[in-house]
C-alpha positions as CSV (number, residue, x, y, z in Angstrom):
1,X,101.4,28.8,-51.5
2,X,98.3,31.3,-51.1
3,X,98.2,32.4,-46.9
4,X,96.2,30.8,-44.6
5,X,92.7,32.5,-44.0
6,X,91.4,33.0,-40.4
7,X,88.0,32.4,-40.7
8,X,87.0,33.3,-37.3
9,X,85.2,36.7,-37.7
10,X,83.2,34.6,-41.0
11,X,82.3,32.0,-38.1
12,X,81.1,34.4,-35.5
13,X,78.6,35.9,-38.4
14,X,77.0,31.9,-38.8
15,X,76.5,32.2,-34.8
16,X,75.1,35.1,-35.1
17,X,72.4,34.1,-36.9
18,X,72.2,30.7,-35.2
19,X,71.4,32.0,-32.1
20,X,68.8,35.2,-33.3
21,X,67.2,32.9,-36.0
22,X,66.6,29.4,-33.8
23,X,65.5,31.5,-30.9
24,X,62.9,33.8,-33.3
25,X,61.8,30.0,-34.5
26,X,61.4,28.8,-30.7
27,X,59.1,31.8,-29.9
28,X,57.0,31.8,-33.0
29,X,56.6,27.9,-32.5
30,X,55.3,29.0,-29.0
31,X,53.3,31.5,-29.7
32,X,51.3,30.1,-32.0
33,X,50.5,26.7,-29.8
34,X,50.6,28.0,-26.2
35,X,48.6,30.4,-24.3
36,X,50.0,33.9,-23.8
37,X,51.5,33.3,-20.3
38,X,53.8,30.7,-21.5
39,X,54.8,32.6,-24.4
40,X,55.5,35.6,-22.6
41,X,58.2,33.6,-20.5
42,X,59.5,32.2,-23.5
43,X,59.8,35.5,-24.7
44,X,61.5,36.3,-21.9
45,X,64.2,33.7,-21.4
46,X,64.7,33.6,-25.0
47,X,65.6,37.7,-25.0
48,X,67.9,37.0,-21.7
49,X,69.7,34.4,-23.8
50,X,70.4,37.0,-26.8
51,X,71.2,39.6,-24.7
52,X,73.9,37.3,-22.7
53,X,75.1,36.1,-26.5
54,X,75.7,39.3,-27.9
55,X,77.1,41.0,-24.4
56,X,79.6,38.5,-23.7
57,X,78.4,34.7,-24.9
58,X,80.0,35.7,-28.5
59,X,83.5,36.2,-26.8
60,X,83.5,32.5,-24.9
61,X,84.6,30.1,-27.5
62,X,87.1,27.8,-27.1
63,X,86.7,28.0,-23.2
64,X,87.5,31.8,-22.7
65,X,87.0,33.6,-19.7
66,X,83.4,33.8,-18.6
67,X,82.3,30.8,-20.4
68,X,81.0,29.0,-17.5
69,X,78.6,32.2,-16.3
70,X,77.4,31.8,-20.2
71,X,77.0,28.2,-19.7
72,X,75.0,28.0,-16.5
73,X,72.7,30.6,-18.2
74,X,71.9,28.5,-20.9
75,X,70.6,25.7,-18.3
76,X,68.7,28.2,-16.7
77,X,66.8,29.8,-20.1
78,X,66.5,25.9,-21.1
79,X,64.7,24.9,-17.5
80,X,62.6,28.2,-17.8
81,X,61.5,27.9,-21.2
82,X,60.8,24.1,-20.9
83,X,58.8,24.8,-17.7
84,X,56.7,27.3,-19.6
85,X,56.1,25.0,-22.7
86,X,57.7,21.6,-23.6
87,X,58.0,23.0,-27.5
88,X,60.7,25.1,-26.4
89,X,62.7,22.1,-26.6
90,X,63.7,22.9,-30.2
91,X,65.6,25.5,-28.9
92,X,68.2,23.0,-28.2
93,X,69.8,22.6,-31.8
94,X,71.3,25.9,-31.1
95,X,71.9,25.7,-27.2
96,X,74.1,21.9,-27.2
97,X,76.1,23.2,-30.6
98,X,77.0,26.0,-28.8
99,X,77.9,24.0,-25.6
100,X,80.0,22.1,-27.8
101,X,82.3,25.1,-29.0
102,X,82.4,27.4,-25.5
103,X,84.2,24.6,-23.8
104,X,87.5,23.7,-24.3
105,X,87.8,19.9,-22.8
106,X,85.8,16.5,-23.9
107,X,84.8,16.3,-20.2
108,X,83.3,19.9,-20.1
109,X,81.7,19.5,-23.1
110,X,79.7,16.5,-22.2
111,X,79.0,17.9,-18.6
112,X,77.3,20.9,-19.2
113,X,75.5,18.9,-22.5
114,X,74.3,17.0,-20.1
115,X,73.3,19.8,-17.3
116,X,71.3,20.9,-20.3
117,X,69.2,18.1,-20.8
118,X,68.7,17.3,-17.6
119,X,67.2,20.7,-16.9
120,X,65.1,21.1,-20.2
121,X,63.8,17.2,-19.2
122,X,62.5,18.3,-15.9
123,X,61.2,21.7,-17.2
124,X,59.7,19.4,-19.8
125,X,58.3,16.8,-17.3
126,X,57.0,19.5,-14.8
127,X,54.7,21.2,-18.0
128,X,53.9,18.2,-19.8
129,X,53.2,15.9,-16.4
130,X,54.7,13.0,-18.5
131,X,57.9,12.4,-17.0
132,X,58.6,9.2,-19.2
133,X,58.2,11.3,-22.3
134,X,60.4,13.9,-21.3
135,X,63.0,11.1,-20.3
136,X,62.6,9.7,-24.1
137,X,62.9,13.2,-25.5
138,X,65.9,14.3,-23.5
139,X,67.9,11.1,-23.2
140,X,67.7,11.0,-27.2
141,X,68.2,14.6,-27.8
142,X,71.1,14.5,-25.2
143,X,72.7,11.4,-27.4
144,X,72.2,13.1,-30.6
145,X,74.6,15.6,-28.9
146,X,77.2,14.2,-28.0
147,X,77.7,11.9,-30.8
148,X,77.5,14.7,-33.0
149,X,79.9,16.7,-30.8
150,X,82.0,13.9,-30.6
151,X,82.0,13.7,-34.8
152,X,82.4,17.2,-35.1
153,X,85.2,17.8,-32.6
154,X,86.9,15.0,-34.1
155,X,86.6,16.6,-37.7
156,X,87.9,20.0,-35.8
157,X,91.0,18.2,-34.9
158,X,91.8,17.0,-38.6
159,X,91.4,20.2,-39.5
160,X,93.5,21.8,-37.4
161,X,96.5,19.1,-37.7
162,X,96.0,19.6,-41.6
163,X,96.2,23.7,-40.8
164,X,99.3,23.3,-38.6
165,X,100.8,20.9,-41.9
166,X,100.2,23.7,-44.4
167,X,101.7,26.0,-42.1
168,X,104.9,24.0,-41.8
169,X,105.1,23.5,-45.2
170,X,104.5,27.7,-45.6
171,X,107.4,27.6,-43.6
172,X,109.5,24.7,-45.4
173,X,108.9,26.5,-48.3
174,X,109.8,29.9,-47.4
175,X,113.1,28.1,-45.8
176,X,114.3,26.1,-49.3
177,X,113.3,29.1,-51.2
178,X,115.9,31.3,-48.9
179,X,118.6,28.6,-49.1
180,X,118.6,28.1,-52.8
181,X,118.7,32.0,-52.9
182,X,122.1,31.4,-50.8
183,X,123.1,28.7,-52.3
184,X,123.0,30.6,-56.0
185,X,124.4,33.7,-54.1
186,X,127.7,31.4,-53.2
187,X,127.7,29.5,-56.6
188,X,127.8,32.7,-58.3
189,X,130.7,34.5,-56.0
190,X,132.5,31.0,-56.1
191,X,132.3,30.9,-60.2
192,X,133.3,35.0,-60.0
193,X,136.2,34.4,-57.8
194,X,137.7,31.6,-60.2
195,X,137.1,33.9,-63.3
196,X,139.2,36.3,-61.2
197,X,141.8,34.2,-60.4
198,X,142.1,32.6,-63.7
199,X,142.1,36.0,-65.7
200,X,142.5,39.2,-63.9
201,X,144.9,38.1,-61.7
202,X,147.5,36.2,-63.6
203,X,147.3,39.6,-66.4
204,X,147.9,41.6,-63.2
205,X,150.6,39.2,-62.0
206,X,152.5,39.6,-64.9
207,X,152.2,43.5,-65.0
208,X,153.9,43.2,-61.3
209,X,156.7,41.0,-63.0
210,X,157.2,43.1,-66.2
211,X,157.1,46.6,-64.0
212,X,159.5,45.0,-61.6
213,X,162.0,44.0,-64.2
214,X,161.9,47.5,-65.9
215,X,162.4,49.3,-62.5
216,X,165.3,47.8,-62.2
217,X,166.3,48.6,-65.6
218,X,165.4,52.0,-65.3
219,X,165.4,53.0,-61.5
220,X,165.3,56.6,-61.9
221,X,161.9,56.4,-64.1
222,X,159.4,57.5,-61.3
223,X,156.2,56.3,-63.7
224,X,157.5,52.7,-63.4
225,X,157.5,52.8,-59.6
226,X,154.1,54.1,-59.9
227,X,152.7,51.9,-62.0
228,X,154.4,48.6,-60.5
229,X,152.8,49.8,-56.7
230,X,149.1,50.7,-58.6
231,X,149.6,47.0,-60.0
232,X,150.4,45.4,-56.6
233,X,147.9,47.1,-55.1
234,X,144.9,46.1,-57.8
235,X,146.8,42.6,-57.8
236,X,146.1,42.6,-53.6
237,X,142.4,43.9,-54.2
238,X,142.0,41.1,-56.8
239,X,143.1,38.0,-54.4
240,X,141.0,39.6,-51.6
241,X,137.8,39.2,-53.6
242,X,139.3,35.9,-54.6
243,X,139.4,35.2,-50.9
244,X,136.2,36.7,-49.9
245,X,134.3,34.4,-52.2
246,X,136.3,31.3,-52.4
247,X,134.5,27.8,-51.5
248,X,135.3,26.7,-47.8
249,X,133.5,23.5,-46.8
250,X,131.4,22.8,-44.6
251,X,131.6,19.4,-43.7
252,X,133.8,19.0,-40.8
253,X,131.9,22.0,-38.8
254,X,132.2,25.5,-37.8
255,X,135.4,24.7,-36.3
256,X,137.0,23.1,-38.9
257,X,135.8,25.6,-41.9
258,X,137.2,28.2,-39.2
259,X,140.7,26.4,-39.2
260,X,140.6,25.7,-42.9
261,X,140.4,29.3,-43.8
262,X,142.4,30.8,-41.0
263,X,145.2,28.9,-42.3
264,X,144.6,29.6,-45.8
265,X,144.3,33.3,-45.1
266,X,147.6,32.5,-43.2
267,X,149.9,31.1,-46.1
268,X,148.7,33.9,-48.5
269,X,149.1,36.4,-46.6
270,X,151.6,35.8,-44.0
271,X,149.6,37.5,-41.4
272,X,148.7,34.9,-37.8
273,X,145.9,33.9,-37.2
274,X,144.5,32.8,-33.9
275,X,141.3,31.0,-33.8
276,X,138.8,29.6,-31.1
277,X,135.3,28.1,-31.9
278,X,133.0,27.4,-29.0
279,X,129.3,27.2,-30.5
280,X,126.9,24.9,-31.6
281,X,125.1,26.5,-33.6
282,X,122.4,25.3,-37.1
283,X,124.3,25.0,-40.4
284,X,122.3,27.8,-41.8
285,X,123.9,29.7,-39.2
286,X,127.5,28.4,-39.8
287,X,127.2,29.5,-43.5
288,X,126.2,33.2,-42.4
289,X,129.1,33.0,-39.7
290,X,131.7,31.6,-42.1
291,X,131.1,33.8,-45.2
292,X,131.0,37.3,-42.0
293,X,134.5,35.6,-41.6
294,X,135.7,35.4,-44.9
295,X,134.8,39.3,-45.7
296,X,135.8,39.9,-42.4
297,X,139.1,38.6,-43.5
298,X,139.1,40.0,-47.1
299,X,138.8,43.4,-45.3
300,X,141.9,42.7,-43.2
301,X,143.9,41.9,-45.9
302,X,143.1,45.1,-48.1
303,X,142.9,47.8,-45.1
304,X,144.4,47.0,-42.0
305,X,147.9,46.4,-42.6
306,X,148.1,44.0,-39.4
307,X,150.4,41.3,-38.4
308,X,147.6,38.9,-36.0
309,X,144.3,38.4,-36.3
310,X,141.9,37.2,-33.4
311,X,139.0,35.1,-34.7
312,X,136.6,33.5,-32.1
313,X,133.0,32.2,-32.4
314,X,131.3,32.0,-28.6
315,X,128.0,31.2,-27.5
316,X,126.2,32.7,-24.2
317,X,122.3,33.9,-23.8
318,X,121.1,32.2,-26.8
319,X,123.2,33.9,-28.5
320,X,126.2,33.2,-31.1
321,X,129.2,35.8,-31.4
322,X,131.7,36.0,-34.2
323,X,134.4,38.9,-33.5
324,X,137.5,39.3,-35.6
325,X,140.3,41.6,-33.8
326,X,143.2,42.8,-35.5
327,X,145.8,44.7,-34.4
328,X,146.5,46.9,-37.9
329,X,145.4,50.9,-38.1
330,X,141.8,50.5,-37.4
331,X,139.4,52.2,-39.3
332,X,141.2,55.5,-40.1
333,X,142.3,54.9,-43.5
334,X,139.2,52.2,-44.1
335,X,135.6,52.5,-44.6
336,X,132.4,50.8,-42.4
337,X,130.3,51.4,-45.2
338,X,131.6,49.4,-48.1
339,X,130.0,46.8,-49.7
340,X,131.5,44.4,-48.3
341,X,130.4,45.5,-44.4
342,X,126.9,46.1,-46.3
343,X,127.0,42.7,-47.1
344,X,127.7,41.3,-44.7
345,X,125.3,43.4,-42.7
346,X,122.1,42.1,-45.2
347,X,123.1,38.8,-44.8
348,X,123.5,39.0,-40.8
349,X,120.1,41.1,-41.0
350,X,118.3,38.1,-42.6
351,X,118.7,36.2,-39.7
352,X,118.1,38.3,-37.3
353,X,121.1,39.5,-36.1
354,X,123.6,42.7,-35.6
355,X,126.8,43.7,-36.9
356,X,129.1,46.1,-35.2
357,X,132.7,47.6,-36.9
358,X,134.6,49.9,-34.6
359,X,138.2,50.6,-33.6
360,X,139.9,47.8,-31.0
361,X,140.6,49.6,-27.7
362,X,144.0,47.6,-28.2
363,X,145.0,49.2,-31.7
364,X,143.2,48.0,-34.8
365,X,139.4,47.5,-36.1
366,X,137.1,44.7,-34.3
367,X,134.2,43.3,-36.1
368,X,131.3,42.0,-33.8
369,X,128.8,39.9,-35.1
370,X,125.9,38.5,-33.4
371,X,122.7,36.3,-34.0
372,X,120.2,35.1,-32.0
373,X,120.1,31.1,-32.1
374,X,116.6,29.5,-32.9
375,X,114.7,28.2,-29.6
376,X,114.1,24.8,-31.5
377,X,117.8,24.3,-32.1
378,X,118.8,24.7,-28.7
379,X,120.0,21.1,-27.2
380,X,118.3,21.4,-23.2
């Protein structure tokens, strides 16, 4: 979907033009049937009224600061230019308009409408000694106004619902778009990991076996111990990635997913591990926090050498934590720039969030991961 347009500045140029062109109207209409002495003081309230528009008037909309000063000098200019001549009573169709989009309530709206007529009737009265016909003229002119004020206000409203719609669907869009990206993301790396496990790692299953049995065979043949370690080793790498991108679902929560993969992680690798979830968190959050655990985990299993692992999800300050603390050799003999950290670290950025690998002060690496929880998800 194209982006919304502000078309503010494109709105400020039709004022613009309202305001110089009605006015220029007013005093020509003036001019040419009034005597100089009126037209001079229309000439004169009209310029005080341009001046005001273009000095601070412009910047009032929507009841900003300084729109009341603006206000009160439109019922001045309208009670001086009235006074002076009752033709300048067309300058209204730009003064009640204009009225109409400095305020920001119903109630304003209609009260200084209103202040408007009421001083451009008795202008109007005073110069025409009619009274009656400046009532007629005002109290319809004043109607006019606010019925069209009320219609347009009304059809400002729509438009700004509609506006606010398109936006949430922007959003909506930009959401499914990024979930379907993640949801091909973990079809693919679930696909990959059963092509790995079905093919790579039963061939290098049975090189371990074959290797074994000839070591024994031959145990003085240095080359077979060799190759049946580099074999173990590429067979341990191999159920790692397995690990890292198997399918763990989501259905039961956080928590569960948590326990479901701790104790997998567990019976393949004999290592202990402790768990502790205490977040509620969006599920597009538990899918970031559960795939940080599983590479967490993969990395555990292919560097760290450790015998417990520590993995707890907390929430404080709008904010969710996974760390993962094991107590194996830390980072010496591991890096915190593989892909997997990098990874994980991309996926963590995408929301918002911050990733942090570093050596335990207790003996072994900690991962800290942490992401800030949307204000809308938050349960007051």
């Amino acid at each position: 979907m194209t982006a919304l347009a502000d078309d503010a500045p494109q709105e400020t140029r039709w004022w613009h033009l309202a305001v110089v062109g009605v006015s220029a109207v007013t005093g020509v209409v003036v001019t040419l049937t009034f005597p100089a002495p009126a037209a001079l003081v229309t000439w004169a309230a009209l310029a005080a009224f341009i001046v005001a528009w273009f000095a601070f008037g412009r910047r009032t909309f929507d009841g900003a600061p300084g729109w009341q000063v603006f206000a009160v000098l439109i019922v001045a200019v309208g009670f001086a230019g009235a006074l002076a001549s009752p033709a300048f009573a067309t300058w209204q169709t730009v003064a009640f308009p204009l009225l109409w989009s400095i305020t920001r309530t119903l109630r304003s709206a209609i009260v200084v409408n209103t202040a408007v007529a009421a001083a451009v009737g008795v202008g109007y009265a005073i110069s025409t000694r009619s009274p009656l016909e400046a009532l007629v003229v005002e109290s319809l002119s004043l109607a006019f106004s606010i019925v069209m004020g009320l219609w347009i206000t009304r059809i400002a409203r729509l438009s700004e619902q509609r506006r606010a719609l398109a936006e949430q669907l922007q959003a909506a869009q930009h959401e499914v778009a990024a979930l379907s990206r993640d949801a091909g993301v973990a079809a693919e790396r679930e696909r990959l990991a059963r092509e790995l496990h079905d093919t790579i790692a039963q061939s290098l299953t049975g090189i371990v076996l074959l290797a074994e049995r000839a070591r024994k065979r031959h145990p003085d043949e240095q080359n077979l111990v060799v190759l049946e370690e580099t074999a173990r080793e590429a067979l341990a790498e191999t159920r790692a990635l397995v690990a890292a991108g198997a399918p763990v679902p989501l259905e039961g929560g956080l928590a569960a997913a948590v326990a479901t993969l701790a104790e997998r992680f567990t019976r393949e690798t004999g290592v202990v591990v402790e768990t502790s979830v205490q977040a509620e968190v969006p599920r597009a959050l538990e899918v970031v926090l559960l795939r940080c655990a599983q590479e967490a985990l993969a990395n555990v299993r292919k560097h760290a050498h450790a015998h417990r692992v520590a993995l707890r999800v907390t929430e404080a300050d709008g904010q969710v934590e996974l760390a993962v603390t094991d107590d194996g050799v830390g980072l010496q003999h591991a890096s915190a720039s593989g892909f997997g950290v990098a990874g994980m670290r991309d996926r963590v950025a995408l929301v918002g969030g911050s990733l942090r690998l570093a050596d335990s002060t207790a003996g072994g690496a900690r991962l800290t991961v942490r992401i800030p929880i949307p204000a809308e998800a938050v349960v007051p």
